[in-house]
MDTraj code that builds the backbone (N, CA, C; nanometers):
import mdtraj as md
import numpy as np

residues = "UNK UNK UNK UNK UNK UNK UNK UNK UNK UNK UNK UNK UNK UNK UNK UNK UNK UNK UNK UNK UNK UNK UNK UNK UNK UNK UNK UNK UNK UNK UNK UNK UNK UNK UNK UNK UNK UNK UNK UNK UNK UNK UNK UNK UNK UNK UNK UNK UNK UNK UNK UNK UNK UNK UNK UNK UNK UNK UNK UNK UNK UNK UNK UNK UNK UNK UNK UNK UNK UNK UNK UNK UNK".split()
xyz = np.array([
    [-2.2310, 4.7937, -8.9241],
    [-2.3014, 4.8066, -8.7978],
    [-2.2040, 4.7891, -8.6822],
    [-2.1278, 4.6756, -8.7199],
    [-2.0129, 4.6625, -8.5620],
    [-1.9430, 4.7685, -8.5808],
    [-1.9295, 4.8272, -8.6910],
    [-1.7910, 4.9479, -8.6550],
    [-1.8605, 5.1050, -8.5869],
    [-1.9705, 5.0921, -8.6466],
    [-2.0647, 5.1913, -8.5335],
    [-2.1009, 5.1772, -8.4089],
    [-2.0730, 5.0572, -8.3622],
    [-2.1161, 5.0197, -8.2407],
    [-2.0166, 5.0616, -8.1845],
    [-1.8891, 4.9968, -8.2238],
    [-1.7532, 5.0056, -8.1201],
    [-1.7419, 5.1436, -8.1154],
    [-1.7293, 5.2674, -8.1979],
    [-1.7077, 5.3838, -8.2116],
    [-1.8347, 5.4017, -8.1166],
    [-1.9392, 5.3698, -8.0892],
    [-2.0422, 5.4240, -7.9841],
    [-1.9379, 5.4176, -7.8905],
    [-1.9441, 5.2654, -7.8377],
    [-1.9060, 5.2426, -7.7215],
    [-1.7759, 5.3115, -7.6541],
    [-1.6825, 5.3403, -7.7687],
    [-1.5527, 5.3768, -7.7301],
    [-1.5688, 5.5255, -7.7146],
    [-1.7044, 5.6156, -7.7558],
    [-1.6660, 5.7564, -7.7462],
    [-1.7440, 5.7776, -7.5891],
    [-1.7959, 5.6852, -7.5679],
    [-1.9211, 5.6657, -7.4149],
    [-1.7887, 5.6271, -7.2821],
    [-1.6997, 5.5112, -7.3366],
    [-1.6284, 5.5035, -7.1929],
    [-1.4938, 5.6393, -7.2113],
    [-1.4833, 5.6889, -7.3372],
    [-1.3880, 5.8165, -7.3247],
    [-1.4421, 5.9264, -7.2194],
    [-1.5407, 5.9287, -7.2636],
    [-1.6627, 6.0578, -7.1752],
    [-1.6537, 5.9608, -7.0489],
    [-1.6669, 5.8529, -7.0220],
    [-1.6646, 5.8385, -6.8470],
    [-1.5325, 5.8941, -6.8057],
    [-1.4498, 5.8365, -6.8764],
    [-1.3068, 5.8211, -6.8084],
    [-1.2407, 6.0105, -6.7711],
    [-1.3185, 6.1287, -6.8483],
    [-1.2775, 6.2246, -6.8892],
    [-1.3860, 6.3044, -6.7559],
    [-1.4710, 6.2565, -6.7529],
    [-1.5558, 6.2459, -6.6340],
    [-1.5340, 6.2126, -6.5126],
    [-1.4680, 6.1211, -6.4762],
    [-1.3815, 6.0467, -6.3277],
    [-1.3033, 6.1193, -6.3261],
    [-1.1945, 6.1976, -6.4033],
    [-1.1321, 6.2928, -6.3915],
    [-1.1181, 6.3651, -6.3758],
    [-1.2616, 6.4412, -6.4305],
    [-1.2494, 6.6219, -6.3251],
    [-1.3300, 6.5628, -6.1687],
    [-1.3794, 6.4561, -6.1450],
    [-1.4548, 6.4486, -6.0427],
    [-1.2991, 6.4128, -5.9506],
    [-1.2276, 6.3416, -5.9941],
    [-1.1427, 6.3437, -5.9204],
    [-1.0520, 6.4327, -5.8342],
    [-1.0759, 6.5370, -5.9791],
    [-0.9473, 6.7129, -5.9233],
    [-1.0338, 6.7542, -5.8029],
    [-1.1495, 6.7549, -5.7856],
    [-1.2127, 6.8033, -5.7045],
    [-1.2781, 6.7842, -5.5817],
    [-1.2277, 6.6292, -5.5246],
    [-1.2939, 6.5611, -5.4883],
    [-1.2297, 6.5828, -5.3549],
    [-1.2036, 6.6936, -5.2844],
    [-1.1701, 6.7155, -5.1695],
    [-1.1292, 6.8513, -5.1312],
    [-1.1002, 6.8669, -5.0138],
    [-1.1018, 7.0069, -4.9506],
    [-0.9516, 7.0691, -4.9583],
    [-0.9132, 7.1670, -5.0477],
    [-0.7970, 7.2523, -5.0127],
    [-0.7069, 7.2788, -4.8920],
    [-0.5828, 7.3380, -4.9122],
    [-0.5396, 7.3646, -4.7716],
    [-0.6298, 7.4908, -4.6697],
    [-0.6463, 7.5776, -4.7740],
    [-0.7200, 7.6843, -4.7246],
    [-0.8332, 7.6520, -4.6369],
    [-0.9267, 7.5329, -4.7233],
    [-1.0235, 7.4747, -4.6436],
    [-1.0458, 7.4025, -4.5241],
    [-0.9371, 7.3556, -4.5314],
    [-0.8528, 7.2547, -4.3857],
    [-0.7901, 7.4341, -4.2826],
    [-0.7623, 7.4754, -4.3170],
    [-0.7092, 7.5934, -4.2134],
    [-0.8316, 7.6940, -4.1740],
    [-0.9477, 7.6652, -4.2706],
    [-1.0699, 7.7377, -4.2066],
    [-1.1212, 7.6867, -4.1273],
    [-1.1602, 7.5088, -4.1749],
    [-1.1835, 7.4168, -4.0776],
    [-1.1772, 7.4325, -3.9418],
    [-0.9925, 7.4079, -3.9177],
    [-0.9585, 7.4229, -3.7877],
    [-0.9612, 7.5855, -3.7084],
    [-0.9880, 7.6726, -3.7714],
    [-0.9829, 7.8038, -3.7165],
    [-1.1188, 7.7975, -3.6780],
    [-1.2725, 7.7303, -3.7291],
    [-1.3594, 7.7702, -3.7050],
    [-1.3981, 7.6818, -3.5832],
    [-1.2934, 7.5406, -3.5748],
    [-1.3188, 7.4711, -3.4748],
    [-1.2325, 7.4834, -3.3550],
    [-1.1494, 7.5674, -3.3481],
    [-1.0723, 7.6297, -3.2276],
    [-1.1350, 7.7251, -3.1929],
    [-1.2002, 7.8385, -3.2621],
    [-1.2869, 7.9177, -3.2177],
    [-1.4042, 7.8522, -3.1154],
    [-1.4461, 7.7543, -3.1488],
    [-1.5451, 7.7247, -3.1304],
    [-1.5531, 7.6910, -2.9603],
    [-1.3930, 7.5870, -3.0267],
    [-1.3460, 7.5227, -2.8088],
    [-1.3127, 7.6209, -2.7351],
    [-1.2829, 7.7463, -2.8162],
    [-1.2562, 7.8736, -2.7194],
    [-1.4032, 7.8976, -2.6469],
    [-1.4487, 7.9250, -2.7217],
    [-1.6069, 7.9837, -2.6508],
    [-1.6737, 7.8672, -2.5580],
    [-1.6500, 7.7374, -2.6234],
    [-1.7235, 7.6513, -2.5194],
    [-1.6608, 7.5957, -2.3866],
    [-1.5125, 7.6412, -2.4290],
    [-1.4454, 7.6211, -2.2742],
    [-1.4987, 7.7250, -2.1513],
    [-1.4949, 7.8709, -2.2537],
    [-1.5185, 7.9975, -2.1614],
    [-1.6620, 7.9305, -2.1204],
    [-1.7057, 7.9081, -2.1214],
    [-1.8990, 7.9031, -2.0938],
    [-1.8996, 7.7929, -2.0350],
    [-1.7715, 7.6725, -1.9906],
    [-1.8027, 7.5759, -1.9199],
    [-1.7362, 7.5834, -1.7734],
    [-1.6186, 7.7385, -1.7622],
    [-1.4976, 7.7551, -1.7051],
    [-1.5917, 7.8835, -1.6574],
    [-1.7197, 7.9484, -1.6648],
    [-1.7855, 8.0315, -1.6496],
    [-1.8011, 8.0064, -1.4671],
    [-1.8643, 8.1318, -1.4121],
    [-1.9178, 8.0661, -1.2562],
    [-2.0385, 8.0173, -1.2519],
    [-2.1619, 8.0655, -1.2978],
    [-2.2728, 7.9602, -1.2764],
    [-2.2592, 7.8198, -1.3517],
    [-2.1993, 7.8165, -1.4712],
    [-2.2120, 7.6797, -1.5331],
    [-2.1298, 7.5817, -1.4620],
    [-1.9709, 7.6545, -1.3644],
    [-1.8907, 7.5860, -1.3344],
    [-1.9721, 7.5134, -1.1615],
    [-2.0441, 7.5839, -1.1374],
    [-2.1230, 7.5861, -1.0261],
    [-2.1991, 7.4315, -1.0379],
    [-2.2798, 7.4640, -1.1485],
    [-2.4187, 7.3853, -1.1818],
    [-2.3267, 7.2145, -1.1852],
    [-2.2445, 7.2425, -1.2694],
    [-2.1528, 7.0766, -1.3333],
    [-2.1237, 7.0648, -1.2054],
    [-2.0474, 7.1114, -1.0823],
    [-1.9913, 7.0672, -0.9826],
    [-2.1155, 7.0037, -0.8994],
    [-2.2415, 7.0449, -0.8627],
    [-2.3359, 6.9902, -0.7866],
    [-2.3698, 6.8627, -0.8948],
    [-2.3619, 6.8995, -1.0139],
    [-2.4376, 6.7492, -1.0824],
    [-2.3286, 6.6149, -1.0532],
    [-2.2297, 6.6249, -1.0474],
    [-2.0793, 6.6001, -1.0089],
    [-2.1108, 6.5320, -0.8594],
    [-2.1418, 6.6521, -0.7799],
    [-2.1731, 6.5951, -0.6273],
    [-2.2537, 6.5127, -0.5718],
    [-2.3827, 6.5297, -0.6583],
    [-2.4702, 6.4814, -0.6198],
    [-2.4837, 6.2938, -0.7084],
    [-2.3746, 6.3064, -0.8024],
    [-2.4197, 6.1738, -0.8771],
    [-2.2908, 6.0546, -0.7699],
    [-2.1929, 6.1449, -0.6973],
    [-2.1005, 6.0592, -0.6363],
    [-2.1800, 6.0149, -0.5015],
    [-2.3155, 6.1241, -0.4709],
    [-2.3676, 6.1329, -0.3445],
    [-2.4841, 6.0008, -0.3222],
    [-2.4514, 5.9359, -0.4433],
    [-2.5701, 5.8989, -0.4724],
    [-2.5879, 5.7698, -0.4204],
    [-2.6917, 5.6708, -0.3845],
    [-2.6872, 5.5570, -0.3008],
    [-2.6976, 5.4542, -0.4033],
    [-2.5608, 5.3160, -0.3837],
    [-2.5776, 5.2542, -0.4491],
    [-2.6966, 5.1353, -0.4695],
])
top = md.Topology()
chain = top.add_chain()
for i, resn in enumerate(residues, 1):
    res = top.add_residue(resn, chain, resSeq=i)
    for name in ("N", "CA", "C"):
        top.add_atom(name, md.element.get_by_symbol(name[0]), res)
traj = md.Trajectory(xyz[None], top)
């Protein structure tokens, strides 16, 4: 009975350990993924600069701007 047990136990933490291992290979983002990353998040400050550097939006921020310095303490 103990020698069936240990052979349980020892083929159960093989399978973890063989298990932590592919979880490990995988357990994060490529270079490719890191260079999409940042391409999709430079894209992104591109467009939201243009739309903040725009004339009505640049308009609108400057009165909210004016009016919060205008403001009585």
């Amino acid at each position: 009975m103990g020698v069936v047990m240990y052979q349980a136990v020892r083929a159960r933490l093989r399978a973890l350990v063989c298990k932590a291992r592919a979880v490990r290979r995988d357990a994060g983002m490529v270079t490719s993924e890191y260079a999409m990353g940042i391409v999709a998040a430079v894209a992104f400050a591109v467009v939201l600069y243009k739309v903040v550097t725009s004339g009505p939006v640049g308009t609108a921020l400057r009165n909210i701007v004016q009016q919060a310095l205008d403001g009585r303490m």
